[in-house]
FIKOLZA-1660 file (N, C-alpha, C; in steps of 0.1 Angstrom, whole numbers, plus 5000, padded with zeros to 4 digits):
% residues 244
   i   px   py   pz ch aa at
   1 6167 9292 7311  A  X  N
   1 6158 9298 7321  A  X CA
   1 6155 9288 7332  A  X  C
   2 6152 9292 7347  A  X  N
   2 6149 9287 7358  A  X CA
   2 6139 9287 7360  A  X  C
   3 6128 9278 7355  A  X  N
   3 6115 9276 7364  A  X CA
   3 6118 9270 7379  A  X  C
   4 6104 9279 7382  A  X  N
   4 6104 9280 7398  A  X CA
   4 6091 9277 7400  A  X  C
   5 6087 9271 7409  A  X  N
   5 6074 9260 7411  A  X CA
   5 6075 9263 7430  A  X  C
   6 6063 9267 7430  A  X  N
   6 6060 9269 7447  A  X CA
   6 6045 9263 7448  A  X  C
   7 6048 9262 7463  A  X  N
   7 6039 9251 7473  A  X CA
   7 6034 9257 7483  A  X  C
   8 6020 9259 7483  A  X  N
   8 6018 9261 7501  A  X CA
   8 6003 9260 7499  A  X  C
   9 6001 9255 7514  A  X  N
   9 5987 9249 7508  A  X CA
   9 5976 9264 7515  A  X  C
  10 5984 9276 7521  A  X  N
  10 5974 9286 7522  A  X CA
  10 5976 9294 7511  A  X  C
  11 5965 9295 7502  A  X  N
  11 5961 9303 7494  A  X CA
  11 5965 9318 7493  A  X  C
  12 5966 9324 7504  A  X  N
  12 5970 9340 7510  A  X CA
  12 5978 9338 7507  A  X  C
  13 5993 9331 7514  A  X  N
  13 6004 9328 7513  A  X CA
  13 6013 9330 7496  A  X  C
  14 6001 9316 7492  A  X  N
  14 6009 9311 7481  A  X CA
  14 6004 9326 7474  A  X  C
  15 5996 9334 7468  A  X  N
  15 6001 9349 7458  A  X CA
  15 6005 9353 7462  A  X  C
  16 6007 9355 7480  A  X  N
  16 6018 9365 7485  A  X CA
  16 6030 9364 7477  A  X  C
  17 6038 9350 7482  A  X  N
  17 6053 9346 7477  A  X CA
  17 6049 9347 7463  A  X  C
  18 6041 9342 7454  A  X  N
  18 6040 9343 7443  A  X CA
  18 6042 9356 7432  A  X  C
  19 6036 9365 7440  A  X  N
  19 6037 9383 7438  A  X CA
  19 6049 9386 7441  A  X  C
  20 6056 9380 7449  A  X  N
  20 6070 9384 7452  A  X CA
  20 6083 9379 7446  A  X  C
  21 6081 9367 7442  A  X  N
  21 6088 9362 7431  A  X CA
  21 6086 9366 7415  A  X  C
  22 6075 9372 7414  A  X  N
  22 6072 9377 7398  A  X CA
  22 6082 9391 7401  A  X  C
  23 6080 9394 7409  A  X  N
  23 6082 9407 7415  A  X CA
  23 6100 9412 7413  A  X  C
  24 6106 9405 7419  A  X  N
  24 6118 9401 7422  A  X CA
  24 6126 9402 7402  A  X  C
  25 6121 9387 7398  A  X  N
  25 6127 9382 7384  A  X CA
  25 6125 9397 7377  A  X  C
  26 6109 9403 7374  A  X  N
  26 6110 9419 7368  A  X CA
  26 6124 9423 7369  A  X  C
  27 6122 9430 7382  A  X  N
  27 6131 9441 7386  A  X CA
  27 6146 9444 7383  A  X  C
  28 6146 9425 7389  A  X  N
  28 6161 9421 7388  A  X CA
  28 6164 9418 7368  A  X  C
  29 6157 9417 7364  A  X  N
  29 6158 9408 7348  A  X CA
  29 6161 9397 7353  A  X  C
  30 6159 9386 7359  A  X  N
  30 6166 9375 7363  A  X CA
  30 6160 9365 7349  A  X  C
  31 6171 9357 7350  A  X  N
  31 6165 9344 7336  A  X CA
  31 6157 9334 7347  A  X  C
  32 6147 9336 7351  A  X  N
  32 6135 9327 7358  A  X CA
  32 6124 9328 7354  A  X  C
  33 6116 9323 7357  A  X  N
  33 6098 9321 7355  A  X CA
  33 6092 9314 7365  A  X  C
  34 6083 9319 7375  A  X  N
  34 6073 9314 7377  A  X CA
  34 6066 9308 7371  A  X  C
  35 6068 9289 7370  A  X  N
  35 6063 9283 7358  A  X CA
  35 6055 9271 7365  A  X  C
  36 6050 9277 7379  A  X  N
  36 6037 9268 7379  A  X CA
  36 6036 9267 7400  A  X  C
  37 6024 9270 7407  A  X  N
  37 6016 9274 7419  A  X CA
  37 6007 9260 7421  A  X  C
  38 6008 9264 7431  A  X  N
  38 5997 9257 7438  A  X CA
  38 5996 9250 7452  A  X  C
  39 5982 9247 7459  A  X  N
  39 5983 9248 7475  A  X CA
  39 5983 9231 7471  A  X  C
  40 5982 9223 7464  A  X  N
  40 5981 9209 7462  A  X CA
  40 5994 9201 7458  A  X  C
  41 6003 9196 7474  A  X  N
  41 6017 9191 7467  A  X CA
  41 6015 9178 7461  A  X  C
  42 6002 9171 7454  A  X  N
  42 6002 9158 7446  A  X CA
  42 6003 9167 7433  A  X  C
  43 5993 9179 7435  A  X  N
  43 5995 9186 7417  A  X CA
  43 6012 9188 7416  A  X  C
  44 6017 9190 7425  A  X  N
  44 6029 9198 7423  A  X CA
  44 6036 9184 7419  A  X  C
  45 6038 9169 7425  A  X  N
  45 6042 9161 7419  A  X CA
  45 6037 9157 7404  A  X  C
  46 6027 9154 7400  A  X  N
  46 6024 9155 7389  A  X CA
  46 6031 9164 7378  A  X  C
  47 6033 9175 7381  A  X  N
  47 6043 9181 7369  A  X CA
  47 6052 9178 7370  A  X  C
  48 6058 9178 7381  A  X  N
  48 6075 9171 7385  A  X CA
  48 6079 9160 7377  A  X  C
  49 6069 9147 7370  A  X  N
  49 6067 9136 7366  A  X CA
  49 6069 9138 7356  A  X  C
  50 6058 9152 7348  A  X  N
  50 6059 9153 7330  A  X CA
  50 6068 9163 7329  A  X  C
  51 6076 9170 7340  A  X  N
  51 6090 9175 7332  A  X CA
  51 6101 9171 7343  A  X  C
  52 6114 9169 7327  A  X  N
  52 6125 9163 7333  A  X CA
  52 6135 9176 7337  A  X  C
  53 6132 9191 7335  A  X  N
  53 6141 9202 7336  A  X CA
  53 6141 9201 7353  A  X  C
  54 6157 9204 7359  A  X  N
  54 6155 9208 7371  A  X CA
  54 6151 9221 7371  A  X  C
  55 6150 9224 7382  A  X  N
  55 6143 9238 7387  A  X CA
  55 6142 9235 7403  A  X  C
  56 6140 9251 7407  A  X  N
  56 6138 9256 7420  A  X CA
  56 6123 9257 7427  A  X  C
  57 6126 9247 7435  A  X  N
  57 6113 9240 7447  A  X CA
  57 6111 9254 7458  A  X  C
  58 6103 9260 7458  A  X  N
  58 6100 9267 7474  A  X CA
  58 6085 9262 7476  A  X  C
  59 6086 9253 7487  A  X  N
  59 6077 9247 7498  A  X CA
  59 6072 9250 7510  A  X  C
  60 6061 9248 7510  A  X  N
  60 6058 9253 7523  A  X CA
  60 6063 9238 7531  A  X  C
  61 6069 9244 7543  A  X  N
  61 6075 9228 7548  A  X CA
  61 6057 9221 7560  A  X  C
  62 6053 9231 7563  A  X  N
  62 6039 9228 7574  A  X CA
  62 6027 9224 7562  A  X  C
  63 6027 9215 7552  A  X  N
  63 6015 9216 7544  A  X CA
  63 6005 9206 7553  A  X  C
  64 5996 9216 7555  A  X  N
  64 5985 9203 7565  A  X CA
  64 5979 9193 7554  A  X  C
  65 5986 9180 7549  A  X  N
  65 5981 9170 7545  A  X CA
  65 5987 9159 7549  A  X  C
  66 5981 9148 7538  A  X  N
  66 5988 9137 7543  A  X CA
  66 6008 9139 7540  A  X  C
  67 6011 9146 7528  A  X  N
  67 6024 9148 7527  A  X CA
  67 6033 9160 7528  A  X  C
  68 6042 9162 7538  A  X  N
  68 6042 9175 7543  A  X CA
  68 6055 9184 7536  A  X  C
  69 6059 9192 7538  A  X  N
  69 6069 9198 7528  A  X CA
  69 6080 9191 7524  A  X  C
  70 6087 9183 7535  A  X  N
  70 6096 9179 7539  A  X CA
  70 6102 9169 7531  A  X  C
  71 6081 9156 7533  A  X  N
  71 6081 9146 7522  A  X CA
  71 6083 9146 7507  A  X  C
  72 6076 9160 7503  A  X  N
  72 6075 9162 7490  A  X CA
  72 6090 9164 7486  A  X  C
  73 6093 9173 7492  A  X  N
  73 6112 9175 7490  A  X CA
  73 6120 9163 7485  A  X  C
  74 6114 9151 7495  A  X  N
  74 6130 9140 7493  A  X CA
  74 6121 9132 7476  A  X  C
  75 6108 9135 7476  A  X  N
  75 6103 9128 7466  A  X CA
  75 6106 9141 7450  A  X  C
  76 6110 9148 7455  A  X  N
  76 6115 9162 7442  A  X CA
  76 6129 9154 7440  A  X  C
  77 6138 9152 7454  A  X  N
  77 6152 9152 7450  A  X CA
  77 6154 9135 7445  A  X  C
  78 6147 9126 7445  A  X  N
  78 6146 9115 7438  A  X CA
  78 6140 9114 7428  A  X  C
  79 6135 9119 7417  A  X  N
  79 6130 9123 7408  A  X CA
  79 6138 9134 7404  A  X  C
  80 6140 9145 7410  A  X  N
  80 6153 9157 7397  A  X CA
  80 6162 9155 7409  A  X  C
  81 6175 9153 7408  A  X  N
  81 6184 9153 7420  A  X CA
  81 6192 9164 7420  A  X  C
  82 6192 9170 7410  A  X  N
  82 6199 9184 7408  A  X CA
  82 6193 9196 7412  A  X  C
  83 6179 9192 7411  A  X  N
  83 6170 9204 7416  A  X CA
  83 6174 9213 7429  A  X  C
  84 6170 9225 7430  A  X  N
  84 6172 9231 7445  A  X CA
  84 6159 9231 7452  A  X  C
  85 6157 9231 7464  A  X  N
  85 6147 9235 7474  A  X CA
  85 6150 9248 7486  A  X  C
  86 6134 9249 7484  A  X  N
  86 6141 9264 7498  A  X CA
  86 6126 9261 7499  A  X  C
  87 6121 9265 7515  A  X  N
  87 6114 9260 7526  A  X CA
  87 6106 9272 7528  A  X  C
  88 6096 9274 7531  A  X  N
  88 6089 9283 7538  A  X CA
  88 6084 9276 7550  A  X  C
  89 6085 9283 7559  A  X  N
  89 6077 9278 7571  A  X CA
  89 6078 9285 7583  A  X  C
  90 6070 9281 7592  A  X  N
  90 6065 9290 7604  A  X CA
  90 6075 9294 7615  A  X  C
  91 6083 9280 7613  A  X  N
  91 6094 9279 7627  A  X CA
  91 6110 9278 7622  A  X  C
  92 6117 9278 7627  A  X  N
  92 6134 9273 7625  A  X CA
  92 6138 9262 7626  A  X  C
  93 6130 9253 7630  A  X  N
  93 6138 9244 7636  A  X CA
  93 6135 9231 7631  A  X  C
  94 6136 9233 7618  A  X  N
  94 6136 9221 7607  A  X CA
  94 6154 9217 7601  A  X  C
  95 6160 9221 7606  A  X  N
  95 6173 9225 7595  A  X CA
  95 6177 9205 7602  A  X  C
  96 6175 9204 7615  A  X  N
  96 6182 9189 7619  A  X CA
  96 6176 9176 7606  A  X  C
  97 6161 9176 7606  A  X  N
  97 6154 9169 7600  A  X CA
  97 6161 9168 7585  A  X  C
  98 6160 9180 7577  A  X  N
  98 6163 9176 7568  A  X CA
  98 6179 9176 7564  A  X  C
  99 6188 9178 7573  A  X  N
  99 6198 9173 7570  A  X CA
  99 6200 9157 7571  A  X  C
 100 6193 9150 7584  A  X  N
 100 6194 9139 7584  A  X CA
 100 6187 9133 7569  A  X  C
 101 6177 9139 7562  A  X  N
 101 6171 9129 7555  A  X CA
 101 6179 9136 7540  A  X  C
 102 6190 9145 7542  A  X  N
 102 6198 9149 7532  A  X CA
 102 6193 9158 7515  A  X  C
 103 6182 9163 7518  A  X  N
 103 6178 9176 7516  A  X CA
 103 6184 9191 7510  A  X  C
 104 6192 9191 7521  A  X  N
 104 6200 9206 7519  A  X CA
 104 6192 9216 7506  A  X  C
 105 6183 9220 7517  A  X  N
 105 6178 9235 7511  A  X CA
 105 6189 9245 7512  A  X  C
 106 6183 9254 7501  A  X  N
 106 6193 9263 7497  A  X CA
 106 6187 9277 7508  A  X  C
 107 6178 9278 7511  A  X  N
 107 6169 9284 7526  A  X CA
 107 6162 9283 7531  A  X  C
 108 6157 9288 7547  A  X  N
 108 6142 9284 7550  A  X CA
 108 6142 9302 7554  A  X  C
 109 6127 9305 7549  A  X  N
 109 6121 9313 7551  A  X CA
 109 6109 9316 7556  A  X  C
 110 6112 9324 7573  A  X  N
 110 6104 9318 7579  A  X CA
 110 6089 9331 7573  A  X  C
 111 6078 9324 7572  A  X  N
 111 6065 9331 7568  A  X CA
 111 6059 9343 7577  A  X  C
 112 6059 9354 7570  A  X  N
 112 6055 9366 7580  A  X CA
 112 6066 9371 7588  A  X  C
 113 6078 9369 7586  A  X  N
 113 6088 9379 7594  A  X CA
 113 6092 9391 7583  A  X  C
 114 6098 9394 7590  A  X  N
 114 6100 9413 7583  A  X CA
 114 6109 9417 7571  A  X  C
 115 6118 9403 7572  A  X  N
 115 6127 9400 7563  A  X CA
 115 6123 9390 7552  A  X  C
 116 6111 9386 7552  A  X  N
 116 6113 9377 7542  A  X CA
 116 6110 9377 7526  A  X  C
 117 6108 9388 7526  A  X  N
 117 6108 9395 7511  A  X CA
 117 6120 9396 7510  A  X  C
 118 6130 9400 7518  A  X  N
 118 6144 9400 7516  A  X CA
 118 6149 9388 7510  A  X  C
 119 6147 9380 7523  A  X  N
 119 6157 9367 7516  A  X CA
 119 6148 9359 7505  A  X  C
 120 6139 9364 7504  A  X  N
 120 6134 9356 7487  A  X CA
 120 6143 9367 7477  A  X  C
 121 6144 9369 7478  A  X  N
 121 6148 9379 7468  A  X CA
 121 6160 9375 7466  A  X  C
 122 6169 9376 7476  A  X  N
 122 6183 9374 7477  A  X CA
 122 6184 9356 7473  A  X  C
 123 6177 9346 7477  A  X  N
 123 6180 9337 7471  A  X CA
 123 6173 9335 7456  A  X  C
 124 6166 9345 7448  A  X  N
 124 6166 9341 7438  A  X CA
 124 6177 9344 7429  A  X  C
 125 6182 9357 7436  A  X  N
 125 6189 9368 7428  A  X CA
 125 6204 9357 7425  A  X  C
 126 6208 9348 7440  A  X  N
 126 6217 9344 7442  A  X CA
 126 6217 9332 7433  A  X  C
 127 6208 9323 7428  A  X  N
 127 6204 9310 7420  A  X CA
 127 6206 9316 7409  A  X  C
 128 6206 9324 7402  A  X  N
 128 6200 9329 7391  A  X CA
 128 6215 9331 7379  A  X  C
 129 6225 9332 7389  A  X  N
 129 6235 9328 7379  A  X CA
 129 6242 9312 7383  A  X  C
 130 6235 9305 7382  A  X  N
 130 6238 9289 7388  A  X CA
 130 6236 9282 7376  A  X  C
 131 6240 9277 7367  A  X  N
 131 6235 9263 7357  A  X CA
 131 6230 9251 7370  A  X  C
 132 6212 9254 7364  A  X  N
 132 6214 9234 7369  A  X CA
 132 6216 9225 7361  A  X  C
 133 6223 9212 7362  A  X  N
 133 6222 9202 7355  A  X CA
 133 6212 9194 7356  A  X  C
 134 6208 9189 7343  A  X  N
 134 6198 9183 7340  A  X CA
 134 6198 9173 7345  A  X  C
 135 6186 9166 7356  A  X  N
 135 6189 9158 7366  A  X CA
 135 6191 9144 7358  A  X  C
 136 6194 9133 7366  A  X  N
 136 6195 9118 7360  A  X CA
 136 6188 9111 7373  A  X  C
 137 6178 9102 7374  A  X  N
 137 6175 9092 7385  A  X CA
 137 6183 9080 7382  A  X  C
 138 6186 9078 7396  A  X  N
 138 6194 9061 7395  A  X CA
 138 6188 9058 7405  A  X  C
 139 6190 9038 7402  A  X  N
 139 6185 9030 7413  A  X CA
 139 6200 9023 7415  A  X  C
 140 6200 9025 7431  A  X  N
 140 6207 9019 7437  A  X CA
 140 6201 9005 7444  A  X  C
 141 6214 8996 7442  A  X  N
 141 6212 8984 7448  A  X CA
 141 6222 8973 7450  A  X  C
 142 6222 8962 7458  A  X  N
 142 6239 8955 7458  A  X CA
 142 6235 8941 7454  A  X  C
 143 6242 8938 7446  A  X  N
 143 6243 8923 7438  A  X CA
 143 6256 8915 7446  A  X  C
 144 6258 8906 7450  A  X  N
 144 6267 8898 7451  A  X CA
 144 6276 8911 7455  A  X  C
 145 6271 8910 7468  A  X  N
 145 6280 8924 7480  A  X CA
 145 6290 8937 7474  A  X  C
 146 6284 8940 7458  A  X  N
 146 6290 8948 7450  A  X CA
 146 6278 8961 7454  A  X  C
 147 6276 8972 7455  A  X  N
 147 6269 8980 7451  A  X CA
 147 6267 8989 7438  A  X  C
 148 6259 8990 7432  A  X  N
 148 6257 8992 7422  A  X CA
 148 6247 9010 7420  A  X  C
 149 6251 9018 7408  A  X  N
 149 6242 9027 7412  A  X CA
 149 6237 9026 7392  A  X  C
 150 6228 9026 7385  A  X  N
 150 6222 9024 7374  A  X CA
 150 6212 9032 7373  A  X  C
 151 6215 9046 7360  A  X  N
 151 6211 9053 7353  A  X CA
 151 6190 9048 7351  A  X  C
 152 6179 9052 7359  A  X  N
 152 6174 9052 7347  A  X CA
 152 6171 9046 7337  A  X  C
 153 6175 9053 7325  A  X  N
 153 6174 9053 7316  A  X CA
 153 6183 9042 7308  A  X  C
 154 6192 9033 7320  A  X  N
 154 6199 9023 7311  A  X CA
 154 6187 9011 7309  A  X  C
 155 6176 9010 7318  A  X  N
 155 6168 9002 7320  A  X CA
 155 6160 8996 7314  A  X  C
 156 6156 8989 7312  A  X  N
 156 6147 8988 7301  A  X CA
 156 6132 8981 7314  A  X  C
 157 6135 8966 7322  A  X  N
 157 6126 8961 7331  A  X CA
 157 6131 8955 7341  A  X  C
 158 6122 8954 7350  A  X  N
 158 6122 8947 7363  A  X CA
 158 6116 8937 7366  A  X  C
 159 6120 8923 7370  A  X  N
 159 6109 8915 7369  A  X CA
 159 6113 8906 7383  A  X  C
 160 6103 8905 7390  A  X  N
 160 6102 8894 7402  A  X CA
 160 6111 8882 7401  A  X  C
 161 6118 8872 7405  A  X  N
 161 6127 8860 7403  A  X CA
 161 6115 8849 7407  A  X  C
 162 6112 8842 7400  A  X  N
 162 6101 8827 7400  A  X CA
 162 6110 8821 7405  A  X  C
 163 6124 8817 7409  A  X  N
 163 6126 8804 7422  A  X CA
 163 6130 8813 7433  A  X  C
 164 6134 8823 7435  A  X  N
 164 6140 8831 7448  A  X CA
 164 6132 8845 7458  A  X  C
 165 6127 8842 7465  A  X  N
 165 6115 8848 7468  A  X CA
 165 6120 8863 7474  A  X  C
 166 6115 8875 7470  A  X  N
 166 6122 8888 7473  A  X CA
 166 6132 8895 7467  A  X  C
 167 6134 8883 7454  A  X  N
 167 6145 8892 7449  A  X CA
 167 6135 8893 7430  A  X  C
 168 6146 8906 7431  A  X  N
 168 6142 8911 7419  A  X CA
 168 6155 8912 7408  A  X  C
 169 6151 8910 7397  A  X  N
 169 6159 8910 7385  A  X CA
 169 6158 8920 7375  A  X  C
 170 6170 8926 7378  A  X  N
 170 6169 8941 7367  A  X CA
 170 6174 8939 7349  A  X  C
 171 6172 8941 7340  A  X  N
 171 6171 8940 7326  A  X CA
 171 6176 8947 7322  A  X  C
 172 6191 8959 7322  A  X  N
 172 6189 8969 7316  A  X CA
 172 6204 8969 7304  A  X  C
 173 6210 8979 7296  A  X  N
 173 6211 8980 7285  A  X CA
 173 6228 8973 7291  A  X  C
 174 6234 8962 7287  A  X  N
 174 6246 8955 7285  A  X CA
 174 6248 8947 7299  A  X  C
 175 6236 8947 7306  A  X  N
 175 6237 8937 7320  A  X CA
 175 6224 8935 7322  A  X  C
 176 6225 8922 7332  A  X  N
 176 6215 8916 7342  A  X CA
 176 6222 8912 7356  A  X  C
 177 6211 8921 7366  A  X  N
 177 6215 8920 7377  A  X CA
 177 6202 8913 7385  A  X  C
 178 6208 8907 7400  A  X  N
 178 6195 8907 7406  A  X CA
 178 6202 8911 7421  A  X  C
 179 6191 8914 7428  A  X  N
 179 6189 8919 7442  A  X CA
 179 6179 8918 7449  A  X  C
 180 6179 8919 7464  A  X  N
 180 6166 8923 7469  A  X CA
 180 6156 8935 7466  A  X  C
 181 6146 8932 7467  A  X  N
 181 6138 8942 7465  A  X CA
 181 6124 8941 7467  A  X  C
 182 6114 8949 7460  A  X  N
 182 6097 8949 7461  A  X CA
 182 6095 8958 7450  A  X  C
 183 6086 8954 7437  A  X  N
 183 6084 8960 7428  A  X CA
 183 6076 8968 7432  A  X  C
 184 6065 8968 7443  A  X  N
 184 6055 8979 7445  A  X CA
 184 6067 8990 7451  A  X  C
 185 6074 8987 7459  A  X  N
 185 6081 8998 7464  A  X CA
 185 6089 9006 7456  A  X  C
 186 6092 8999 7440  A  X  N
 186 6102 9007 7434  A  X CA
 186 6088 9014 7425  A  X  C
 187 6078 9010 7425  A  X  N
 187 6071 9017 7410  A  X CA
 187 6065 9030 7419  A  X  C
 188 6064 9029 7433  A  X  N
 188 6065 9040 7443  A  X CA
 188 6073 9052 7436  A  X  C
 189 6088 9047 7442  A  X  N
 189 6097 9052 7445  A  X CA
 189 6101 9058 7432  A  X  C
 190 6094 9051 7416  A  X  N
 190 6100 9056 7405  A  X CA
 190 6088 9058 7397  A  X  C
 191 6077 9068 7396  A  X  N
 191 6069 9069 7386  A  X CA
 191 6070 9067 7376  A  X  C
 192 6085 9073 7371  A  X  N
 192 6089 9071 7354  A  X CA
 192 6086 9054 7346  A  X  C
 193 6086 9051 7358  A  X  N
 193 6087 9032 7351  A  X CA
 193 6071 9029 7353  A  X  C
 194 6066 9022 7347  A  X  N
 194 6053 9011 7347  A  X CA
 194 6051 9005 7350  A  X  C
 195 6042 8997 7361  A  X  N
 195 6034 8988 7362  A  X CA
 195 6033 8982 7351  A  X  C
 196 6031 8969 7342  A  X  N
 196 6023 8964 7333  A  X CA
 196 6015 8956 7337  A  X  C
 197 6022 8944 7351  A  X  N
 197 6017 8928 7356  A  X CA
 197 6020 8932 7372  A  X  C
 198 6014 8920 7382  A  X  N
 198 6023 8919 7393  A  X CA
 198 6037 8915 7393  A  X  C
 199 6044 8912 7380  A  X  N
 199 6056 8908 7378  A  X CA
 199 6063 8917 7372  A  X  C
 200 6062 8927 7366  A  X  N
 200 6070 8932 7359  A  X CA
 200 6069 8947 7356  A  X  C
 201 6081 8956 7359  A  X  N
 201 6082 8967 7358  A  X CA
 201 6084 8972 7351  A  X  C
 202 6083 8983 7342  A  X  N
 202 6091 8984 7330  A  X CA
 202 6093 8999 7324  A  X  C
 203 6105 9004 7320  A  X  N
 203 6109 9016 7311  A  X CA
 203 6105 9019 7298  A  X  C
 204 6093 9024 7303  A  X  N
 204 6086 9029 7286  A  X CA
 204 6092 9035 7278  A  X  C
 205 6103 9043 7278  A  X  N
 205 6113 9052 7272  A  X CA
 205 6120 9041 7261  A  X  C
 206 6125 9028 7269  A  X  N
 206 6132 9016 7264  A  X CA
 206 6122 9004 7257  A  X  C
 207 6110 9012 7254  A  X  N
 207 6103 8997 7244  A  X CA
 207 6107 9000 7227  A  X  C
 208 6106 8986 7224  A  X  N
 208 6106 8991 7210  A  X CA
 208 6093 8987 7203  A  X  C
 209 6088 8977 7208  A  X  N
 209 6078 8973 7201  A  X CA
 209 6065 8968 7213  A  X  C
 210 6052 8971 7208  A  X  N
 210 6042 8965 7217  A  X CA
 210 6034 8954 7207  A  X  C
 211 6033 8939 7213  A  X  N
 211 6021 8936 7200  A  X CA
 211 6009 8932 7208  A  X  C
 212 6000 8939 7208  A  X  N
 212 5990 8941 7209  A  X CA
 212 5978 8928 7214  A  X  C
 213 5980 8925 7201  A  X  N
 213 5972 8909 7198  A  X CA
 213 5979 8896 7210  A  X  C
 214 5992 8896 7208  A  X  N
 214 6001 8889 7214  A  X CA
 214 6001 8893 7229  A  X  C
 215 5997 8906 7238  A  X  N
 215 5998 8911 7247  A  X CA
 215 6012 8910 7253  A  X  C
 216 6028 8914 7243  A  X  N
 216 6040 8915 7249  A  X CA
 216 6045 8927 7247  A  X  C
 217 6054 8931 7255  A  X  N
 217 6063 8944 7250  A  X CA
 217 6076 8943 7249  A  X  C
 218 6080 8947 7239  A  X  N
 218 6095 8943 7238  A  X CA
 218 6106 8953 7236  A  X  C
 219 6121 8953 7243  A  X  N
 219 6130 8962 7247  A  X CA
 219 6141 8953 7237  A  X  C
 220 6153 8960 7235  A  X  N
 220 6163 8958 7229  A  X CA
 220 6174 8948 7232  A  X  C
 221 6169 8940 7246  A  X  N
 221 6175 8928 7251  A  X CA
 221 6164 8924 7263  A  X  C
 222 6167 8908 7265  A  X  N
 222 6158 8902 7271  A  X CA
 222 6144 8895 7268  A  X  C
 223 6138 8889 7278  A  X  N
 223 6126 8883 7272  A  X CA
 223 6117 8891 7268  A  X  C
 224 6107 8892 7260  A  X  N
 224 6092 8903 7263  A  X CA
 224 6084 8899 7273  A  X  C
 225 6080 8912 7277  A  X  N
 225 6069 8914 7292  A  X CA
 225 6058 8912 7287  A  X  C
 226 6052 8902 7296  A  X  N
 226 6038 8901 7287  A  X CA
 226 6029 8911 7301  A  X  C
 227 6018 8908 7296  A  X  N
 227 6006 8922 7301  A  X CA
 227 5993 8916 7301  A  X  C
 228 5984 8915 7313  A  X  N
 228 5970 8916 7313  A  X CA
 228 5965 8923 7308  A  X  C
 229 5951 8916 7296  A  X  N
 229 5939 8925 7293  A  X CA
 229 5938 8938 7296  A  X  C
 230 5937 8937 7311  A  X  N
 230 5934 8949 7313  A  X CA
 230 5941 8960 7314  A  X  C
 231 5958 8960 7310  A  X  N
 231 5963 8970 7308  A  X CA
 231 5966 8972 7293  A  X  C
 232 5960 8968 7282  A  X  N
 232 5957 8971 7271  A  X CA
 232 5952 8983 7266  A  X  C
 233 5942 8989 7271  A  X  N
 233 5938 9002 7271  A  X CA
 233 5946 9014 7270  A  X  C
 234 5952 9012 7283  A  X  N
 234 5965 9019 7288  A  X CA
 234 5975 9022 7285  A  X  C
 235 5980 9009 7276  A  X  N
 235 5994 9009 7271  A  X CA
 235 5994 9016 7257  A  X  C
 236 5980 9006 7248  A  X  N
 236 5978 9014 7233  A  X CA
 236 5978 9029 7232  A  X  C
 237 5974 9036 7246  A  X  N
 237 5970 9050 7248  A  X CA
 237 5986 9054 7246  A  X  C
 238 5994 9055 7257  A  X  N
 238 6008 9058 7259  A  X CA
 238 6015 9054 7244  A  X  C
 239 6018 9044 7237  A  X  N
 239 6020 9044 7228  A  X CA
 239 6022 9046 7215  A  X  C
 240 6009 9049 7218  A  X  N
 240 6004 9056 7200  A  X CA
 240 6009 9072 7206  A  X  C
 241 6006 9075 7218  A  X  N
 241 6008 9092 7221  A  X CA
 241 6027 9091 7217  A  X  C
 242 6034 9081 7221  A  X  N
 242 6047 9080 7218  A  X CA
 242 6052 9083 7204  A  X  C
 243 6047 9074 7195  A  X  N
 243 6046 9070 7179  A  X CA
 243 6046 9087 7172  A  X  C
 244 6037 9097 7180  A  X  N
 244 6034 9105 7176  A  X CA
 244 6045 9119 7180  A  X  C
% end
């Protein structure tokens, strides 16, 4: 089944499309669900975060905040990269933008024309015999003028280089690499990973062990991350919720 997750920060709007997409899946029997609304695109990141299933983005692309449809989009397709998006918005003339920032909505739908019950309809009807594939995130980066693209999940941490300033050292499962970089920008750019230190990034998926007392976390190669006091709380919480 295709969950479908819509965005718009006017309220009218978002039951409108909402009514129309429950509407639509009925009629048609389609294998989808409206599996989650709302005018708030940080809520809508937030689920994006605790599920790894792709699914189908319709955004409002005009959201008056600080992040606009567009944003949310390239931060959906870096996080599920399989996912689809389709656009709602006021005007046409988005299609240059998000080609440049590589995008590719599957429509834009402009809000309030006479047709646009139609083409919701028609693009769900049309997705609806589609398998998505279950997305995978990779970090791309170039070591010794080789480029590299690394799963995720092969990861285990990231840690700052103590003699080479701006470069960062990756940890993950049958290699160590290093490259340029900035850990605040990648724990940005990758929620899935942790913060523990100013030094060190790390794949909670890939721990095996935390000792507590010791304040280290340890992964299936490399040194253990050690951890401030103060992310003790934090970590025992995630953890134990793991264990379980």
């Amino acid at each position: 089944m295709i969950p479908i997750l819509l965005c718009d920060d006017n309220e009218d709007f978002l039951n409108y499309y909402a009514s129309i997409i429950e509407d639509t899946i009925a009629k048609n029997k389609l294998n989808m669900k409206l599996a989650f609304k709302t005018v708030n695109p940080w809520q809508l990141l937030e689920y994006v975060e605790n599920n790894a299933l792709p699914a189908l983005y319709i955004l409002d692309i005009d959201l008056n905040q600080e992040l606009d449809g567009i944003d949310l989009a390239e931060k959906i397709k870096t996080l599920q990269p399989n996912s689809k998006i389709a656009f709602l918005t006021s005007y046409e003339d988005y299609a240059l933008e998000t080609l440049q920032r590589q995008i590719a909505p599957l429509s834009y739908i402009v809000k309030g024309s006479p047709n646009s019950k139609q083409l919701m309809a028609q693009l769900l009807t049309k997705l609806n015999n589609t398998k998505l594939e279950k997305s995978e995130a990779y970090l791309s980066f170039e070591d010794k003028s080789i480029n590299y693209k690394i799963s995720l999940s092969r990861i285990y941490y990231l840690t700052t280089s103590s003699n080479k300033p701006h470069m960062i050292k990756l940890i993950c499962k049958n290699n160590v690499f290093e490259f340029y970089g900035n850990l605040r920008e990648l724990a940005e750019k990758f929620p899935q990973l942790l913060r523990i230190h100013h030094s060190y990034l790390i794949n909670p998926k890939n721990v095996v062990k935390v000792d507590f007392k010791q304040r280290l976390v340890f992964f299936p190669a490399g040194a253990p991350c050690t951890y401030p006091a103060t992310k003790g709380k934090e970590l025992r919480k995630l953890f134990t919720q793991k264990a379980h």
